[in-house]
C-alpha positions in Angstrom: 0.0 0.0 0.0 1.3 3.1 -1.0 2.5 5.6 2.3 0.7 8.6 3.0 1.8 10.9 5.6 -1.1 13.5 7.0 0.4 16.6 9.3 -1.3 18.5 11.3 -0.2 22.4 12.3 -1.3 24.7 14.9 -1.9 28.0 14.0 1.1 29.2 15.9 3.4 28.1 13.8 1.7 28.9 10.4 1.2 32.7 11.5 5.0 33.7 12.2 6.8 33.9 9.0 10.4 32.4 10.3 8.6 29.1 11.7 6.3 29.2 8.0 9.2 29.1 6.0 11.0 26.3 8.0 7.4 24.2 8.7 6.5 24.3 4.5 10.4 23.6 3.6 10.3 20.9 5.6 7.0 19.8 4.5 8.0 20.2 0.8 10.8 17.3 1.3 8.6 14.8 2.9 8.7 12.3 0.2 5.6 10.5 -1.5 1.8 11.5 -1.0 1.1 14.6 1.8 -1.6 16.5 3.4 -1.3 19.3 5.3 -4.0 20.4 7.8 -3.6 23.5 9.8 -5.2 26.1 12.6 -5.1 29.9 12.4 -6.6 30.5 15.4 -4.5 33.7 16.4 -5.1 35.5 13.5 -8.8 34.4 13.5 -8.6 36.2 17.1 -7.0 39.3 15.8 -9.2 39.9 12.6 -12.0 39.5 15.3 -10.6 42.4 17.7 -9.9 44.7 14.7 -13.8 44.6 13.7 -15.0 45.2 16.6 -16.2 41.2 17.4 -15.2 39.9 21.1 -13.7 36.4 20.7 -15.3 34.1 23.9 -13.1 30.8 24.5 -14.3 27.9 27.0 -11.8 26.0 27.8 -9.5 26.9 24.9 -12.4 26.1 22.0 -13.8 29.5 20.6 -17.5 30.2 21.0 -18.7 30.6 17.3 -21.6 32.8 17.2 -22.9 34.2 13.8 -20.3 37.2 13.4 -17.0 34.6 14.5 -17.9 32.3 12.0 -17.8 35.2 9.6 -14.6 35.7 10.6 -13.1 32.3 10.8 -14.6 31.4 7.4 -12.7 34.4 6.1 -9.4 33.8 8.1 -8.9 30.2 7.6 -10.1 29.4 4.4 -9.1 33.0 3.1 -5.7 34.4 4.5 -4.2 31.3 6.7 -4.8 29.0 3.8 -4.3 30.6 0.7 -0.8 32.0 1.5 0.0 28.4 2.9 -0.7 27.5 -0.6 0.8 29.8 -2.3 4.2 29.4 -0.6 4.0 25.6 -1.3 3.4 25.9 -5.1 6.3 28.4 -5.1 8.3 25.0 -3.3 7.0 22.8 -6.2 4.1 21.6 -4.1 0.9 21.6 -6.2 -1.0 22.4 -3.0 -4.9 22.5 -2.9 -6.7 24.5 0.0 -10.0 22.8 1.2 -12.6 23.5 3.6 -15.4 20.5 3.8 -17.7 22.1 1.9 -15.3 22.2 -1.4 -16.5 18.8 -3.6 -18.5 17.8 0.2 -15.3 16.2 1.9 -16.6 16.7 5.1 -19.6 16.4 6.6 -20.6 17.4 10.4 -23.2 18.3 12.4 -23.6 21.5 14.3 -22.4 20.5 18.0 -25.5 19.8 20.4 -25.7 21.9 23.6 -25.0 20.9 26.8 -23.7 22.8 29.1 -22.0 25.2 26.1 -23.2 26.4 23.8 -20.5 26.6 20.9 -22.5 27.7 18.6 -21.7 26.9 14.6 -18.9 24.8 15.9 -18.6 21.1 14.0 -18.3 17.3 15.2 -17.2 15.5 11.9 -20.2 12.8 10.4 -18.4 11.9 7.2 -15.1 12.0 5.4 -15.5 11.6 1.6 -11.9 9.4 1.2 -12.7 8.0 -2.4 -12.5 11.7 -3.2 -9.5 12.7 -1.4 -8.0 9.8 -2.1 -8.5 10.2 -5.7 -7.1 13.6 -5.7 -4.2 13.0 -4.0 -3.5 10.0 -6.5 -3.3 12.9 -9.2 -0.5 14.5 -7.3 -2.6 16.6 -5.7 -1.6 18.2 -1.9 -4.7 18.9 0.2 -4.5 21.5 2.5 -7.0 21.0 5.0 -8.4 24.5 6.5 -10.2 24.1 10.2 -14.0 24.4 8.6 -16.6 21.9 7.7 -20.0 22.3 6.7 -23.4 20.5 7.4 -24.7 19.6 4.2 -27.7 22.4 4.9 -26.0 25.7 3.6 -24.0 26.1 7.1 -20.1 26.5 7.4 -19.1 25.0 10.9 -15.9 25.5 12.7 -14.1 22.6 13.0 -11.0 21.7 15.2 -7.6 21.0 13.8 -6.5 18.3 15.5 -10.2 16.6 14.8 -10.0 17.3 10.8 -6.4 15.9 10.7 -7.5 12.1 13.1 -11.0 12.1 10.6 -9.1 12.5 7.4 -6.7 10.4 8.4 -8.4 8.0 9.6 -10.5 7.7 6.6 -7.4 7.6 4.4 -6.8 4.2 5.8 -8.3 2.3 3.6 -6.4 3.9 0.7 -3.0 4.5 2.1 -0.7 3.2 4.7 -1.2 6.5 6.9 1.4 8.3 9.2 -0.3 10.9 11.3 2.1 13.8 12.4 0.9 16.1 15.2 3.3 19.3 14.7 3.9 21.3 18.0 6.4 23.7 19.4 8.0 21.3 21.3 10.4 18.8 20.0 7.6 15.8 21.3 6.0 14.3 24.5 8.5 15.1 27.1 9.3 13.4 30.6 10.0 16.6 31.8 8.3 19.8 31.2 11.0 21.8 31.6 13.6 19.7 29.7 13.0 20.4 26.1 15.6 17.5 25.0 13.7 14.9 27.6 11.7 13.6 24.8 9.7 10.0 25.1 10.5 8.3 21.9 7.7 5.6 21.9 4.6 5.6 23.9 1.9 2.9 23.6 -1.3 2.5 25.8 -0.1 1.1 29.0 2.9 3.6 29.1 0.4 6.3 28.3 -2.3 5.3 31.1 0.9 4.9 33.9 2.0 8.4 32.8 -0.7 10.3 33.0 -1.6 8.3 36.5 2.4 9.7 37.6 1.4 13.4 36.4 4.5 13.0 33.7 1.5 13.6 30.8 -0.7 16.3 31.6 -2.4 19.0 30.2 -3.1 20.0 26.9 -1.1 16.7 25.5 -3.8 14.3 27.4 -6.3 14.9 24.4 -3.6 15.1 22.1 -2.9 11.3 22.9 -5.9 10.4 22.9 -7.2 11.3 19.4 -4.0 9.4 18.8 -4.5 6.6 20.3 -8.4 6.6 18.3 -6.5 6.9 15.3 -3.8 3.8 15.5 -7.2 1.6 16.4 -8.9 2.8 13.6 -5.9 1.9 11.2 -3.5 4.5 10.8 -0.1 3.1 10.9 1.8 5.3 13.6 1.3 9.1 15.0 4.5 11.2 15.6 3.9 14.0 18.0 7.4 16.6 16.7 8.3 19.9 16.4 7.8 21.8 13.0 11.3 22.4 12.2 12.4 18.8 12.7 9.5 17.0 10.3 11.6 15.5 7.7 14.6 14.1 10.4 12.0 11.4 11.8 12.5 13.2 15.5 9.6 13.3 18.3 7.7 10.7 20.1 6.0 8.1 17.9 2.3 6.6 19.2 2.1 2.7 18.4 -0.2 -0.4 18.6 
């Protein structure tokens, strides 16, 4: 089966030009089939506070009322992706930008509420992969912005991390799928404060004693998690790295 590597971004790193430029260089020498999916949540907040729109965040997920998804729509799929795009087509990358709605890729549903309401925010339903799959087969490089859409004339924000395990996921049955989780740390680390005390491999039991010992905390709890999902669901291996180091096989790698 023919290797497919999916990479996910934060926002972070996509919206300072010096970590761009070494994120998308790197990218460009990953060999065989790639998709990149990223965030742009920064600049999403700052478009936001320049029109007058107050950006509302529960527990680091934005609120998306009417006017935010305005703006997100405009940011993500607009400026965050189209530069992305245009940077990798000047690397030789013929680079597509996508939101779910473009040729129906992805499907969700407007999240119910409980005790949020999130508004026009997405939990992914379906993942067209004969489609992707097909385009990528042409040579094609997605570039996956953080928006879906519900089939009903709605754009729904969607997270990141969620579009990259989905598409991934569904990949599987075309492509022998590495999932790569791009950060600004150089992977999972034993210590918090020792960037170079990176865990290499981590599978389920290590993970569960971990977290029980406080070593994985945090933000990376989730992260592990959707990556854990993912290897059950048949992606190969997840990397959690840094964006500088994609193409030097560094990080922590998540296996069966």
């Amino acid at each position: 089966m023919e290797k497919l590597t999916v990479i996910k971004v934060g926002g972070k790193i996509v919206e300072e030009e010096a970590t761009l430029v070494q994120l998308l260089e790197g990218f460009s020498k990953i060999e065989g089939r790639k998709v990149l999916v990223h965030g742009g949540g920064r600049s999403a907040t700052a478009m936001a506070t320049r029109l007058g729109i107050e950006s509302q965040m529960v527990n680091g997920r934005r609120i998306t009322d009417a006017e935010t998804l305005k703006v997100v729509t405009m940011v993500y799929a607009g400026l965050v992706n189209k530069n992305i795009v245009a940077r990798l087509q000047s690397m030789d990358v013929n680079a597509l930008g996508l939101t779910g709605a473009d040729l129906n890729y992805m499907r969700s549903d407007k999240r119910p509420v409980k005790d949020v309401d999130y508004g026009f925010v997405g939990d992914v339903k379906e993942v067209n992969a004969d489609l992707l799959a097909d385009l990528i087969h042409k040579g094609v490089v997605p570039v996956l912005a953080p928006l879906t859409h519900d089939k009903k004339g709605n754009m729904l924000n969607t997270n990141a991390d969620t579009i990259a395990g989905e598409a991934a996921k569904a990949l599987t049955k075309h492509f022998d799928v590495t999932l790569v989780y791009c950060f600004e740390k150089k992977g999972v680390l034993m210590n918090e404060n020792d960037d170079d005390s990176v865990i290499p491999e981590i599978t389920r039991p290590m993970f569960e004693k971990y977290v029980a010992d406080g070593i994985i905390q945090g933000g990376m709890i989730p992260k592990l998690e959707n990556s854990f999902e993912a290897i059950n669901a048949g992606v190969s291996r997840v990397v959690i790295t840094k964006a500088d180091q994609l193409s030097e096989g560094c990080g922590t790698t998540i296996h069966k």
